[in-house]
DRENRO-556144 format. One record per atom (N, C-alpha, C, O, CB): residue in one letter; x, y, z. Coordinates in steps of 0.2 Angstrom, whole numbers, padded with zeros to 4 digits, always signed. Glycine has a CB too. Layout:
! residues N
aXYZ
...
END
This chain:
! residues 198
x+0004-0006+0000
x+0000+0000+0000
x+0004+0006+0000
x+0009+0007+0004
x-0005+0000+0006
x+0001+0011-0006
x+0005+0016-0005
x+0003+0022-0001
x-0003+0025-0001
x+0006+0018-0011
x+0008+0024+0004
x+0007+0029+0009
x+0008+0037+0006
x+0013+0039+0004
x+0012+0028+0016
x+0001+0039+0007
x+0001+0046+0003
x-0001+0051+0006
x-0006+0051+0010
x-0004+0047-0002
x+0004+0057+0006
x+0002+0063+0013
x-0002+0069+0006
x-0001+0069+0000
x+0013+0068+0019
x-0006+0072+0009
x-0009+0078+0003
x-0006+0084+0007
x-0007+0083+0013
x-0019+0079+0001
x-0004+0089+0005
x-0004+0095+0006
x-0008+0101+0003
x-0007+0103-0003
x+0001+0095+0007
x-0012+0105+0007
x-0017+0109+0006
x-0014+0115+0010
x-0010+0115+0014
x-0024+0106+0009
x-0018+0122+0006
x-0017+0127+0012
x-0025+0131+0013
x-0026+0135+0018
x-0011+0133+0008
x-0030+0129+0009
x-0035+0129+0009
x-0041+0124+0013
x-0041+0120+0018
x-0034+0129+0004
x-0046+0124+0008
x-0052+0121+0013
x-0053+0112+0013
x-0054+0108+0017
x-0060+0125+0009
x-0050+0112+0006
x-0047+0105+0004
x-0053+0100+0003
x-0054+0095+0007
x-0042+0102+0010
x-0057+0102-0003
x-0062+0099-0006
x-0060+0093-0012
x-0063+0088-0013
x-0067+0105-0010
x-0052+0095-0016
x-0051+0091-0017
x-0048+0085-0014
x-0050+0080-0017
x-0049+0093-0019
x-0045+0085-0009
x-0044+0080-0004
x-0050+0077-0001
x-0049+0071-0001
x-0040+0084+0001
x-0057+0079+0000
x-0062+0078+0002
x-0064+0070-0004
x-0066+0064-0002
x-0065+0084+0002
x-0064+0073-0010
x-0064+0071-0015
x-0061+0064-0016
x-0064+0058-0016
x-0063+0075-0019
x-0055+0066-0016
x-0050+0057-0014
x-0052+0053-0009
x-0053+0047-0009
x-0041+0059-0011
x-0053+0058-0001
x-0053+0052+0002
x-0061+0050+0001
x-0062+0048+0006
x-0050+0052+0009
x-0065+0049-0001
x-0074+0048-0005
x-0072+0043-0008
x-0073+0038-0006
x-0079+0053-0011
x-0066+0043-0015
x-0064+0038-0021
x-0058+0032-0018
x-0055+0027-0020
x-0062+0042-0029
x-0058+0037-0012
x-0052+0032-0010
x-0059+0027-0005
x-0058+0021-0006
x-0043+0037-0004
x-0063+0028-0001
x-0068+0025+0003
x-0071+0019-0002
x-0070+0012-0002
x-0075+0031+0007
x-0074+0022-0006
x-0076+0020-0013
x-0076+0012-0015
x-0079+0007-0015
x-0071+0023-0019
x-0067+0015-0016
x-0061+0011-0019
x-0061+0004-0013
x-0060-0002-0015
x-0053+0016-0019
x-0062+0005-0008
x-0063+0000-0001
x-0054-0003-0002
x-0049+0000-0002
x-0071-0007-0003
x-0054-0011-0002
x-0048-0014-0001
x-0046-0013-0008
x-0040-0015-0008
x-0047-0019+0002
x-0048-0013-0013
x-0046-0013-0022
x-0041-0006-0020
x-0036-0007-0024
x-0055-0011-0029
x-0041-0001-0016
x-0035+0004-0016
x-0029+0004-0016
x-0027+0000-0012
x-0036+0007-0012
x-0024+0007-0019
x-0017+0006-0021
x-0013+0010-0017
x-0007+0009-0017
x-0016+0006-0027
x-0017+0017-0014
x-0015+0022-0010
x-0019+0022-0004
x-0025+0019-0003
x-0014+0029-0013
x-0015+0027+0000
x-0021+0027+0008
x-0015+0032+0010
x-0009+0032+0010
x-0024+0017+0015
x-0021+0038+0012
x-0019+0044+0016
x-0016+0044+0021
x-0021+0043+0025
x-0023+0046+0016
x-0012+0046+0024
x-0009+0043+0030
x-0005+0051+0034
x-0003+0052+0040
x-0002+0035+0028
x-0006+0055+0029
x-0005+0064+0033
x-0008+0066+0026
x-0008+0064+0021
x+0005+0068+0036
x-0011+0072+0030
x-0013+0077+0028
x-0008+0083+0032
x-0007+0082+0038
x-0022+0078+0028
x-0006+0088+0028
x-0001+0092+0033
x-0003+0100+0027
x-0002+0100+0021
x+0009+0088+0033
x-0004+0106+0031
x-0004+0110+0030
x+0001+0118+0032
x+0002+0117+0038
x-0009+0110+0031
x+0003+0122+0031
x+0006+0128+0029
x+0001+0134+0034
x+0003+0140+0034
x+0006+0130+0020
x-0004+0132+0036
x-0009+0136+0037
x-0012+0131+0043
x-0014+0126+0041
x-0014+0138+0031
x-0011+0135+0049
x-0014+0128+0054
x-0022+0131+0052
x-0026+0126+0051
x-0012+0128+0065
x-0024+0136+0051
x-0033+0138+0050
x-0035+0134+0045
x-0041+0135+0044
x-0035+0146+0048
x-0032+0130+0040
x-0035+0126+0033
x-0041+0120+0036
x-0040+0116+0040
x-0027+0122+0027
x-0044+0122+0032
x-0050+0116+0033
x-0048+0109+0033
x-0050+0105+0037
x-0056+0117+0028
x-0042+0109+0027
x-0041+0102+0025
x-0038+0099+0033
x-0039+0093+0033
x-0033+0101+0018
x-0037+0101+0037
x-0034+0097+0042
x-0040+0096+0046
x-0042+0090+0048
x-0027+0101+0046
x-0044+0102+0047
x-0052+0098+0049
x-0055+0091+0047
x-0056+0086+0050
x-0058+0102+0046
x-0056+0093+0040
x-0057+0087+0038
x-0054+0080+0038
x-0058+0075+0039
x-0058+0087+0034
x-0048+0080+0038
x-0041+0076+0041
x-0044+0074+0048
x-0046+0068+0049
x-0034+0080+0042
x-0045+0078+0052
x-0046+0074+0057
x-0053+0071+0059
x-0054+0066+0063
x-0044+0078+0060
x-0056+0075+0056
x-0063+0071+0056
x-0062+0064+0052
x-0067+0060+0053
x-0067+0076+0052
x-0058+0063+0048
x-0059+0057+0044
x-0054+0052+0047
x-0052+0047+0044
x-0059+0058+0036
x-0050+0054+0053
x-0046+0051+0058
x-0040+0048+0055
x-0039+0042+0055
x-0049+0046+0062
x-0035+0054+0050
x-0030+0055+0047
x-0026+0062+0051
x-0027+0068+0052
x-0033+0057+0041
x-0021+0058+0052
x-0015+0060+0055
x-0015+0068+0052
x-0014+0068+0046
x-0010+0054+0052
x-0015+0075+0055
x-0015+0081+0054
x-0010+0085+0055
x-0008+0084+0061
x-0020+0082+0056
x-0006+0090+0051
x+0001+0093+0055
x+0000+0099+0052
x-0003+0101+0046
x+0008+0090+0054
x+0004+0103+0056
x+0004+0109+0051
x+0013+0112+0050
x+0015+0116+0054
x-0001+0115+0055
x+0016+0111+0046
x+0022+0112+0046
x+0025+0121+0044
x+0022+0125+0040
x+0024+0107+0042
x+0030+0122+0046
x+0035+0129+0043
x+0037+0129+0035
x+0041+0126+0033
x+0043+0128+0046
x+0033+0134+0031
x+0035+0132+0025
x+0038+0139+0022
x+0036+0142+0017
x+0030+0128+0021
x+0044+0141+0029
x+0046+0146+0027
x+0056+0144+0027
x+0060+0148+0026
x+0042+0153+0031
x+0056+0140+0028
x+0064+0139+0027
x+0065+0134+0021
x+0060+0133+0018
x+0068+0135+0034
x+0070+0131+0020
x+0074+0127+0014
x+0070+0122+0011
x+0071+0119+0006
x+0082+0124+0015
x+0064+0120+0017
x+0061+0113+0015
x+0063+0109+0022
x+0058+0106+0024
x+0065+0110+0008
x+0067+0108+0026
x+0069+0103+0030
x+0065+0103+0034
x+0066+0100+0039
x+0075+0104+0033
x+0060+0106+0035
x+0053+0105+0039
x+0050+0102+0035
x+0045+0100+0039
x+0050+0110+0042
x+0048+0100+0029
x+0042+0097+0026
x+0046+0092+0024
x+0042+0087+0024
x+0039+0101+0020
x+0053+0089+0022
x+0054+0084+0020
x+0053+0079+0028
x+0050+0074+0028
x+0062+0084+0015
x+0057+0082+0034
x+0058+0080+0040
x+0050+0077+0041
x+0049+0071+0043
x+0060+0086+0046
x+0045+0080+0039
x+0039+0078+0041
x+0037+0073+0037
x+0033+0069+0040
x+0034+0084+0042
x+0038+0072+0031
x+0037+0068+0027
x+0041+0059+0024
x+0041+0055+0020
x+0036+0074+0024
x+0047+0063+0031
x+0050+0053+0029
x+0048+0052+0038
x+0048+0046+0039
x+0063+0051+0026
x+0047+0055+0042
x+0045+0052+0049
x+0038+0049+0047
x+0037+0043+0049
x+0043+0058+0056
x+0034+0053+0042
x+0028+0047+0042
x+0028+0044+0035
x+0023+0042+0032
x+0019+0051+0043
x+0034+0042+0033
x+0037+0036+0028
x+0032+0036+0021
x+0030+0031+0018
x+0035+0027+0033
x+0031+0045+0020
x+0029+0045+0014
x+0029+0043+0008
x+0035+0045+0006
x+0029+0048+0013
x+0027+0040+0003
x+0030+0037-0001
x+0026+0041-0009
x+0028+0040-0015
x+0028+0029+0000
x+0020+0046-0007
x+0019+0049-0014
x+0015+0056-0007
x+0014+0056-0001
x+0013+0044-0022
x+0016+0063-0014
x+0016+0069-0012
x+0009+0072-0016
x+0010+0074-0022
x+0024+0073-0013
x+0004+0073-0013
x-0001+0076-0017
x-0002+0083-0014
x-0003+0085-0008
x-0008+0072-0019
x-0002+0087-0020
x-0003+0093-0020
x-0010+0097-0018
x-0011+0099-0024
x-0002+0095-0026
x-0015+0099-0015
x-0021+0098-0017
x-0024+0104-0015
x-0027+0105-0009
x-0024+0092-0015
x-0023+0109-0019
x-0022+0117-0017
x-0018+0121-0012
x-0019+0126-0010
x-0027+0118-0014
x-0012+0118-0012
x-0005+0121-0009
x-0002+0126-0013
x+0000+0125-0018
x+0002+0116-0008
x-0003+0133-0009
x+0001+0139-0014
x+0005+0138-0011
x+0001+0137-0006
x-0001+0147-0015
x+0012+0137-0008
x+0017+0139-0007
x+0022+0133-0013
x+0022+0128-0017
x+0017+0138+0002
x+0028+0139-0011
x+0031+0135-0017
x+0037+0128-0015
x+0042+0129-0012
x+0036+0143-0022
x+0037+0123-0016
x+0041+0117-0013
x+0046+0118-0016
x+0047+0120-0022
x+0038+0110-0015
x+0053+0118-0010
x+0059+0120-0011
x+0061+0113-0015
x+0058+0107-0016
x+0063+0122-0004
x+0067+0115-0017
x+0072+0110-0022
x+0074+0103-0016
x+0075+0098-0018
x+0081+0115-0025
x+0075+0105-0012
x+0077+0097-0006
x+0071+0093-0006
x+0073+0087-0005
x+0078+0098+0004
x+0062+0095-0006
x+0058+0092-0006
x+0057+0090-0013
x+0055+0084-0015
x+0053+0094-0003
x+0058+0094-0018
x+0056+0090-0024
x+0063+0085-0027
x+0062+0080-0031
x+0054+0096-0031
x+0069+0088-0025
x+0073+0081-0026
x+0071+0078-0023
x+0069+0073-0027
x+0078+0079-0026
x+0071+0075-0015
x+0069+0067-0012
x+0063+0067-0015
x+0059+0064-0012
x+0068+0066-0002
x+0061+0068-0020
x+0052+0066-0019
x+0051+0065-0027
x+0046+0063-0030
x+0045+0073-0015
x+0057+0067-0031
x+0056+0067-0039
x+0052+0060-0041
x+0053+0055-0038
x+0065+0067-0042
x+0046+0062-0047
x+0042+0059-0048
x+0035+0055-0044
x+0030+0051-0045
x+0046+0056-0049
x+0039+0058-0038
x+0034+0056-0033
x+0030+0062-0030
x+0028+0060-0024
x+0037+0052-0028
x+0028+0067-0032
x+0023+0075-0029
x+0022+0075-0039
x+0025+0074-0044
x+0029+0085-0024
x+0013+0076-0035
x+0007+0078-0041
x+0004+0082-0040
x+0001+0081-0035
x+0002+0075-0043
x+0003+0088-0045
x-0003+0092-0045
x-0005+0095-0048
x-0003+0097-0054
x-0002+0095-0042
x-0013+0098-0046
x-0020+0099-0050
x-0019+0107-0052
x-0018+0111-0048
x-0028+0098-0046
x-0020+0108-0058
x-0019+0116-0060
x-0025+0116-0062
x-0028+0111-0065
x-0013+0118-0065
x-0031+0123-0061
x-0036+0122-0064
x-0035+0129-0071
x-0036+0135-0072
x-0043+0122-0058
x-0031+0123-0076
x-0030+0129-0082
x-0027+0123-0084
x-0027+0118-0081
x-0024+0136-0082
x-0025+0125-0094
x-0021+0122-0097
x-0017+0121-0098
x-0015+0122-0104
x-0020+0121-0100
x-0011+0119-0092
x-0003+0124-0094
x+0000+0120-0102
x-0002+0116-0105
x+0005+0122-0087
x+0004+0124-0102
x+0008+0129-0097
x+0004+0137-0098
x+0005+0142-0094
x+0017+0129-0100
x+0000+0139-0103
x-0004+0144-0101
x-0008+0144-0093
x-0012+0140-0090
x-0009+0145-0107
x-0006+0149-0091
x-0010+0152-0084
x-0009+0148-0080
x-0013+0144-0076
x-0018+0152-0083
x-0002+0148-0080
x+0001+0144-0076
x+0009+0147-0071
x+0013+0151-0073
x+0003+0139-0082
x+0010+0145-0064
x+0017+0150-0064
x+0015+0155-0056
x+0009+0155-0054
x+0018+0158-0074
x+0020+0158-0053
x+0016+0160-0047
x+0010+0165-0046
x+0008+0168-0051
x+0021+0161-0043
x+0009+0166-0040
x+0002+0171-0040
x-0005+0166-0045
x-0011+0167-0044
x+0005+0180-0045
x-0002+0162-0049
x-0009+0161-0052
x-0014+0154-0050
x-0014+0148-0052
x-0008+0160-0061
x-0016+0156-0046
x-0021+0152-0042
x-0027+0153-0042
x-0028+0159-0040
x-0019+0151-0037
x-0033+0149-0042
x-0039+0149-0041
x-0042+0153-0045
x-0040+0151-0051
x-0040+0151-0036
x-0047+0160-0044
x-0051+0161-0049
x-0045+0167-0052
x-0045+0169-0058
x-0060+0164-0046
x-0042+0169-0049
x-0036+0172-0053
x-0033+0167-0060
x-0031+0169-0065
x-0028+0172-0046
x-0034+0162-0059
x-0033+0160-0066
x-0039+0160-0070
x-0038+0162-0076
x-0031+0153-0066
x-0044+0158-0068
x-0052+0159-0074
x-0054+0165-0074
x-0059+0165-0076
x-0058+0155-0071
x-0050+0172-0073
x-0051+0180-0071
x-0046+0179-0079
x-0048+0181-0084
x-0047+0185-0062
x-0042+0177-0079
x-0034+0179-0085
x-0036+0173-0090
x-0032+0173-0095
x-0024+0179-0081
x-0040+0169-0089
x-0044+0164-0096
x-0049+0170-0097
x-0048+0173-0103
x-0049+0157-0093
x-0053+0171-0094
x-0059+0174-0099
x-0057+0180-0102
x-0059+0182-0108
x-0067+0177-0096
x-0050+0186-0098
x-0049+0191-0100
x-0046+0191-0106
x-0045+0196-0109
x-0047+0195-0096
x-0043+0185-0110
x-0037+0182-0113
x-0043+0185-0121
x-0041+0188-0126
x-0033+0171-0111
x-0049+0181-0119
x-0053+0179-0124
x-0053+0169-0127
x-0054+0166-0132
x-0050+0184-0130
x-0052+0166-0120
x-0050+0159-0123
x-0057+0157-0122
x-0061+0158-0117
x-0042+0154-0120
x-0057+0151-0129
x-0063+0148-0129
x-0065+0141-0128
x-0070+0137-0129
x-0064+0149-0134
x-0056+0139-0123
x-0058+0135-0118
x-0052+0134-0114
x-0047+0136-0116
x-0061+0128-0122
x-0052+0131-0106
x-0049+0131-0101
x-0052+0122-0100
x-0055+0118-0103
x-0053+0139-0095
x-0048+0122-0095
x-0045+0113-0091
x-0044+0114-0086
x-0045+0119-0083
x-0038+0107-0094
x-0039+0107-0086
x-0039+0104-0081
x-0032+0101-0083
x-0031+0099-0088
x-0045+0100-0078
x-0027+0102-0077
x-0019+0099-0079
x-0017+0096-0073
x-0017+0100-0068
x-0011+0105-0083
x-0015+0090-0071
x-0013+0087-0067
x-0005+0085-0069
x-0004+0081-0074
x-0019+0082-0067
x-0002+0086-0066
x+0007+0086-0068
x+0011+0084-0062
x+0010+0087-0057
x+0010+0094-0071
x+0017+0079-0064
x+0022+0081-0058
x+0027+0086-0056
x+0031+0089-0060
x+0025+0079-0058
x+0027+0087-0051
x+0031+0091-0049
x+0037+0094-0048
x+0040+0092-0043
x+0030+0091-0046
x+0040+0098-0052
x+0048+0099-0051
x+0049+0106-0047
x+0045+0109-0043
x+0052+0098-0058
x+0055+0109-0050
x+0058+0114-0046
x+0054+0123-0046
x+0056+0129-0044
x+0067+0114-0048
x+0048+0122-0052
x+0046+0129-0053
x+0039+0128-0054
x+0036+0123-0055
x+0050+0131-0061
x+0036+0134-0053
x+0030+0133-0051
x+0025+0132-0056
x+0025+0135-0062
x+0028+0138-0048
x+0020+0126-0055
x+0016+0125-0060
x+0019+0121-0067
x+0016+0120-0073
x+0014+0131-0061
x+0024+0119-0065
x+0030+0114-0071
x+0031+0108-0071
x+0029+0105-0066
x+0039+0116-0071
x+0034+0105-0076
x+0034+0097-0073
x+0031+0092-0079
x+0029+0096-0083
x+0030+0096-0066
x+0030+0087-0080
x+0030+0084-0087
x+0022+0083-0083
x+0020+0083-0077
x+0035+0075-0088
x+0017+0083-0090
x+0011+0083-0089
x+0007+0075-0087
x+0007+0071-0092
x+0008+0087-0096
x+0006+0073-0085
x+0001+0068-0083
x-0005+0066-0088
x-0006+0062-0093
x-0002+0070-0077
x-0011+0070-0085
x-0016+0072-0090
x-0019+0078-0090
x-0019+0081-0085
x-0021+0069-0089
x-0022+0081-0096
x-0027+0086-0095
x-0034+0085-0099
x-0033+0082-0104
x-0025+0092-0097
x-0040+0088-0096
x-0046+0089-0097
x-0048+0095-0101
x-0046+0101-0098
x-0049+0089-0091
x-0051+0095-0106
x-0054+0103-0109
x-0058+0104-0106
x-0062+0099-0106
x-0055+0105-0116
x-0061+0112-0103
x-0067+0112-0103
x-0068+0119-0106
x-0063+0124-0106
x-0070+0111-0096
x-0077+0120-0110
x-0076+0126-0114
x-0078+0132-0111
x-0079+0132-0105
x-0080+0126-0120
x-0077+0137-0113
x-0077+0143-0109
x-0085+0145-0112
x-0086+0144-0118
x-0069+0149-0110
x-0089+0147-0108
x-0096+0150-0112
x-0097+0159-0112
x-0095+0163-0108
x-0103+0146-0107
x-0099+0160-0118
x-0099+0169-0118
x-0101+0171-0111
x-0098+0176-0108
x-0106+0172-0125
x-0106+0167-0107
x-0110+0172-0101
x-0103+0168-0095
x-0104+0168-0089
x-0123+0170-0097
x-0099+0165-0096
x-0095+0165-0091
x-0093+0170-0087
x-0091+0175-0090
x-0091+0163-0092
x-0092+0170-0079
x-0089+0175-0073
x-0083+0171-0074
x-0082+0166-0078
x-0092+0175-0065
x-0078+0174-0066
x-0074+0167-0066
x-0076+0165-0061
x-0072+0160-0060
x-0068+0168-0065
x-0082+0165-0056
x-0085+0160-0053
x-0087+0155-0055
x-0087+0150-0052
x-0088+0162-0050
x-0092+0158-0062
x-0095+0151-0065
x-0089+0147-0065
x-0088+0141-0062
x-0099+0150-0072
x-0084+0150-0070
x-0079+0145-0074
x-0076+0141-0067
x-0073+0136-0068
x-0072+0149-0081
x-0076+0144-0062
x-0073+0140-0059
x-0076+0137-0054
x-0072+0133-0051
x-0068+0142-0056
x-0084+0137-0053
x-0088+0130-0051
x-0085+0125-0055
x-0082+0120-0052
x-0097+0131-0055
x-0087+0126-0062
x-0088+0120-0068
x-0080+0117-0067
x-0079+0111-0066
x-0091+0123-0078
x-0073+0122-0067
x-0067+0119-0068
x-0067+0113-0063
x-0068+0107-0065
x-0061+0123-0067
x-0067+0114-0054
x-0069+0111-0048
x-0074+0105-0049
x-0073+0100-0046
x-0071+0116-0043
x-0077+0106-0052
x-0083+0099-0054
x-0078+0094-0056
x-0078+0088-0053
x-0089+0100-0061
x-0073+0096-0061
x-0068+0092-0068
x-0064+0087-0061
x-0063+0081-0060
x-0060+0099-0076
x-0060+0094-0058
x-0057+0093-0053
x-0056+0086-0047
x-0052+0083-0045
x-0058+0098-0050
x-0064+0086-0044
x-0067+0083-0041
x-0066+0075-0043
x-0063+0071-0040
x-0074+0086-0041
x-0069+0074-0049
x-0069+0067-0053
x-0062+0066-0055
x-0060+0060-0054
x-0074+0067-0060
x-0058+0071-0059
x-0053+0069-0061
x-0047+0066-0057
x-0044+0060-0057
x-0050+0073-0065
x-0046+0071-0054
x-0041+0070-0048
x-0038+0062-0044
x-0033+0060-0044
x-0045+0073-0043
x-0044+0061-0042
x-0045+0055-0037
x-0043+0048-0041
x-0039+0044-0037
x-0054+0055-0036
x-0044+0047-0045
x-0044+0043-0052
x-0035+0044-0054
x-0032+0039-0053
x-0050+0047-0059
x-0032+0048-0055
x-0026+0048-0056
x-0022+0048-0051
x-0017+0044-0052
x-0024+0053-0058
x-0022+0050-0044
x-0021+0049-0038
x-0019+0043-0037
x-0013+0042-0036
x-0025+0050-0035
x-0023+0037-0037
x-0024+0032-0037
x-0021+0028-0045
x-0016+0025-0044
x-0033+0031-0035
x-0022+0029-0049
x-0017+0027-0054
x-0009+0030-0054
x-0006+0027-0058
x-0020+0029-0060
x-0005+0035-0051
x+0002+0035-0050
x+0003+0030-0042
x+0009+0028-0040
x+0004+0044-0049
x-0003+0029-0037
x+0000+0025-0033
x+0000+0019-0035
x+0003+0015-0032
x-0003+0025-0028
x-0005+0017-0041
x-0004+0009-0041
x+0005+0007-0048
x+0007+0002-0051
x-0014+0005-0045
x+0007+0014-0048
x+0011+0011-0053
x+0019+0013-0049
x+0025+0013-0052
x+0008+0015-0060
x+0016+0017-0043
x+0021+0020-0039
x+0027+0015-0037
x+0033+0018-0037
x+0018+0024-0032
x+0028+0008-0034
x+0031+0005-0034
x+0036+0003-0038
x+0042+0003-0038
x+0027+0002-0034
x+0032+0002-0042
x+0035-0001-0049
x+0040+0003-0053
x+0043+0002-0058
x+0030-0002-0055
x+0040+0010-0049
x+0045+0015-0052
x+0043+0018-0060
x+0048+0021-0062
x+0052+0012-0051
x+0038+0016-0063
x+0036+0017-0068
x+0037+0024-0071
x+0037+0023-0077
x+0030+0016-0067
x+0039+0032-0067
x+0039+0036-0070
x+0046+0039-0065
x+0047+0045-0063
x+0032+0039-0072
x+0049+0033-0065
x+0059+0034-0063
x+0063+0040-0067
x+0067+0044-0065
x+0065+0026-0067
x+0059+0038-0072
x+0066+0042-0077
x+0060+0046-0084
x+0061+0046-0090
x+0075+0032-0082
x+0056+0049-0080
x+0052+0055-0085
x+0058+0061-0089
x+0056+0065-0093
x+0047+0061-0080
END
């Protein structure tokens, strides 16, 4: 079984979402959540963590990383999901972890992609662009923000009466379903070292 920590800095609906398809999934599961750890002790994701009687922390993510990798081989992590974390992962966590940290962009990168662009800040600079459609990119993680060899992405279309609240109801819907589903497919292949050498 693969031991998976998510890091949120947020309310952590997508995390919510995993652990539903991870319940789902029952023993057929190839991952299982074992920390949820946040940047923000106020983030809901750790509420819910604990509510769903997952190990909760909240670490320093203001030095080199040696507090997030420390937290993350004590509880014998073996994959790193992203799951609304704005802070940017130092170079010591994404080397011990190379291949092993995923995360959900709700855009197509590499457009609207890169720091500051998070949330409806990204479906605000979709509609102002004029684009006539926006996604969903699920990628791993390397040393720069929002970068990293792509996994998968989802198109979704952009409609004339879009806000960026609608577009980012409807992105978060994609989010919800997609997510969970890949999660669970990099843990069942996580072993096997399958994406060693991207």
């Amino acid at each position: 079984m693969v031991s998976i920590a998510v890091l949120a800095s947020g309310s952590g609906t997508n995390l919510q979402a995993i652990i539903d398809f991870n319940v789902r999934l029952g023993t057929a599961a190839n991952g299982s959540i074992t920390l949820v750890a946040s940047n923000r002790a106020s983030a809901g994701a750790l509420e819910r963590a604990r509510t769903e009687g997952i190990r909760a922390e909240v670490f320093d993510a203001s030095d080199d990383g040696t507090a997030l990798l420390g937290l993350l081989q004590r509880n014998s992590i073996d994959l790193v999901v992203l799951a609304g974390y704005l802070k940017h992962l130092p170079a010591k966590v994404t080397s011990a972890y190379r291949s092993r940290i995923i995360n959900i962009h709700p855009g197509l990168l590499p457009e609207f992609g890169g720091a500051g662009m998070y949330g409806t800040r990204v479906h605000a600079a979709v509609i102002a662009a004029g684009s006539s459609a926006t996604g969903v990119t699920v990628h791993f993680v390397d040393e720069e923000f929002d970068h990293g060899p792509t996994i998968a992405q989802w198109r979704i279309p952009v409609r004339d009466d879009d806000t960026a609240e609608s577009l980012a109801a409807r992105v978060l819907e994609v989010e919800h379903r997609i997510y969970p589903a890949i999660v669970e497919m990099v843990a069942s292949l996580n072993d096997k070292k399958f994406f060693a050498d991207y």
